[in-house]
Structure formats: C-alpha cells, structure tokens
N, C-alpha and C positions, 0 to 999 in steps of 0.2 A: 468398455461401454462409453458411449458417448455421452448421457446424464447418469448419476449414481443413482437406483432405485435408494426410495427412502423405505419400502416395502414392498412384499410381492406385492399387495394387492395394490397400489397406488399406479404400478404398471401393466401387471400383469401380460397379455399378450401384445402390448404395445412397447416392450423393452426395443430398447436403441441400440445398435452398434455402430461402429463406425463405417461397417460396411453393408452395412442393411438396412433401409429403411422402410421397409414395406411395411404397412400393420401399422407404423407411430401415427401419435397424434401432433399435430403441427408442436412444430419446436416452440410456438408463441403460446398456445396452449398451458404448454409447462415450466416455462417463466414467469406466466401470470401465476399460475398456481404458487407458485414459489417465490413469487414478489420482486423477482429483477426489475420490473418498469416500476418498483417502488425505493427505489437507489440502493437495492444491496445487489451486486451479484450473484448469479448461481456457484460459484466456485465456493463463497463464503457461507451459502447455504447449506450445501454439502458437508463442508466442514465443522460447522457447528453440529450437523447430525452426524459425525463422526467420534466426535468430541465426546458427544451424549452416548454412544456406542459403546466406546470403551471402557465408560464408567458407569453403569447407569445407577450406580448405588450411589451417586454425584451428579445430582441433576445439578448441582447449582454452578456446574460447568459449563461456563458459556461465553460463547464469541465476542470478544472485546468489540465492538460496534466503533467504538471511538478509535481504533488504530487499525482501521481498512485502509489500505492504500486505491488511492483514486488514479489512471493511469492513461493518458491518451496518445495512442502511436501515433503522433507526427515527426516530421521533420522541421523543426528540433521537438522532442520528445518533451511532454511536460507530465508529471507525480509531484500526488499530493496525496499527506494523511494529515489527521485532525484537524483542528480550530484554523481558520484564516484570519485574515489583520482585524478583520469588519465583526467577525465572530468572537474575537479575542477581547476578555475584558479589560476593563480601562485603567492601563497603566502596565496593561503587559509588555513586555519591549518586543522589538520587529529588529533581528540582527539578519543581515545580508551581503554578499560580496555576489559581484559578477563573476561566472563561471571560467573566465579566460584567469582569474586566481588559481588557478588547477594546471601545471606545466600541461600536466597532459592532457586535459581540454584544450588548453592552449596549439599544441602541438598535434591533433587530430581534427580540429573543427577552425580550419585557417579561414572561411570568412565569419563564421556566427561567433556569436555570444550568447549568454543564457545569466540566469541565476538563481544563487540558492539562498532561501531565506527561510528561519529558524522562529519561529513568535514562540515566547518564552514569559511567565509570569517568578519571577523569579530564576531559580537553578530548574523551573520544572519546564520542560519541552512540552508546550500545546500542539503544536503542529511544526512540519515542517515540508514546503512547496519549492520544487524545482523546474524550471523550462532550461534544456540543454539535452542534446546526446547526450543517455548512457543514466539518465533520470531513472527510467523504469527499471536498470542495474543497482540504484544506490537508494531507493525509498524505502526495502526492506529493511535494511538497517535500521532504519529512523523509528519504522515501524515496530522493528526489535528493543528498541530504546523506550521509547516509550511505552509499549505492556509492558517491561517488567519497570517503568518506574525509575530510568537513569536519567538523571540531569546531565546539563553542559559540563560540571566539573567531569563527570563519568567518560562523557565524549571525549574532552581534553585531555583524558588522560587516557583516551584508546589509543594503539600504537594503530595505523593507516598501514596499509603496505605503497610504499613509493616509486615510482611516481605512479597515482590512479589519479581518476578523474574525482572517487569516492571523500578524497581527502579533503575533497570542499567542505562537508557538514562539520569536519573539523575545524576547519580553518574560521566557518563563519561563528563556530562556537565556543571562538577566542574572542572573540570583541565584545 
C-alpha cells in the first residue's frame, strides 16, 4: 500500500497501491488530513497508529515528537533531531567538529566538508544536527540515543565500528 489505511472506512474505495491509482483521492488530500504540511510526516503518522495497534490496552503509547529526525536530500545531505543552538536553553553547551574528523568522510567526500554538532545541557543530548554525506545514515542513532535517555558518557563509551563516517557523533561527544 502506498499510505497505511488507519481504517476501512477512512479509505474505503479510495485505498492506494503502488500500482493503482484510479478511485484515490489526491495525495494532498490525505496529508492534510494527517497533518504533514503541519511539520510531522506521514511515515511518523502511521507509526504512531501502529504503536496504538499493538497495544491498545496502552493508549498512553505514544510517538516521542521530540526525537523525529528532520532529513533533507541534498548534496551534501543535511539531519537533524531535537532542540537547535537558538532553541537550546541558556547555558546548554554547542559541541562540534568538522566532518573531515571522520577518516572516512575524509577519504570519500575529497572536495566538501560538513559538520557535526551535538547541543547538550549537561550529560543530556538535546539535539543533534549534521550537513555531510551519509547524514541521513547516522541521525538514527542520535535518534536512538536520545528516546531512550543516553547521555554523552553512554556515547563515549559506544564501541563505533572503524573506520565509518558514524564515528563522528562520537568523537564530537568527547569534547
């Protein structure tokens, strides 16, 4: 299916596939309904009605909002979750290293540069914003880090597989 019914009747003879679209209703249609042009995605939509699905005797299961990752395909690729510098309260620290800290950024992206920067109020991860190839590879992590609540010590002491590009969110959450 190309959008996930959230019930029959919400679709009904307007179900989507990927190879049929006869009978839908515009694709804008059903992103308004479901609030994409209000900065959540449909993918995150879904998932939260998935979430609600497999428990429903746990409503109070629900989609962490603050660890969506933000994701725009360019060249060079820039991901971001949480809090930014400007968003970040006062006296949170801004830890950052240029992405060429990465052998293997280094040795894959021979003219750009990028980088990765960590805003941290303490051990605790607010956000954390990358521009460089290979960005939209390494923000799940970050993302993983922060729902379940690991600080920079927890980072520090993840083992990286070597040489990645990944080992950067490490390395900036050494300083």
């Amino acid at each position: 299916m190309l959008f996930p019914k959230r019930n029959s009747d919400d679709y009904g003879e307007n179900e989507c596939n990927q190879h049929q679209f006869k009978g839908c209703r515009s694709v804008l249609e059903d992103l308004l309904r479901d609030g994409n042009l209000g900065g959540i995605v449909y993918s995150e939509v879904a998932v939260e009605d998935i979430l609600r699905r497999r428990d429903p005797s746990r409503p109070e299961v629900r989609m962490d909002y603050r660890v969506i990752p933000g994701v725009v395909y360019t060249n060079p690729e820039v991901a971001g979750v949480g809090l930014t510098e400007e968003q970040a309260p006062e006296g949170a620290r801004v830890l950052r290293l240029p992405m060429l800290f990465s052998g293997r950024f280094a040795a894959e992206n021979d003219r750009t540069d990028g980088m990765c920067k960590i805003i941290a109020d303490g051990d605790r991860i607010l956000g954390v914003h990358i521009l460089g190839n290979g960005a939209s590879e390494i923000i799940h992590g970050c993302c993983l880090a922060m729902q379940n609540g690991l600080g920079l010590k927890d980072v520090r002491r993840t083992v990286f597989p070597h040489p990645t590009v990944s080992e950067i969110v490490r390395l900036v959450s050494e300083l």
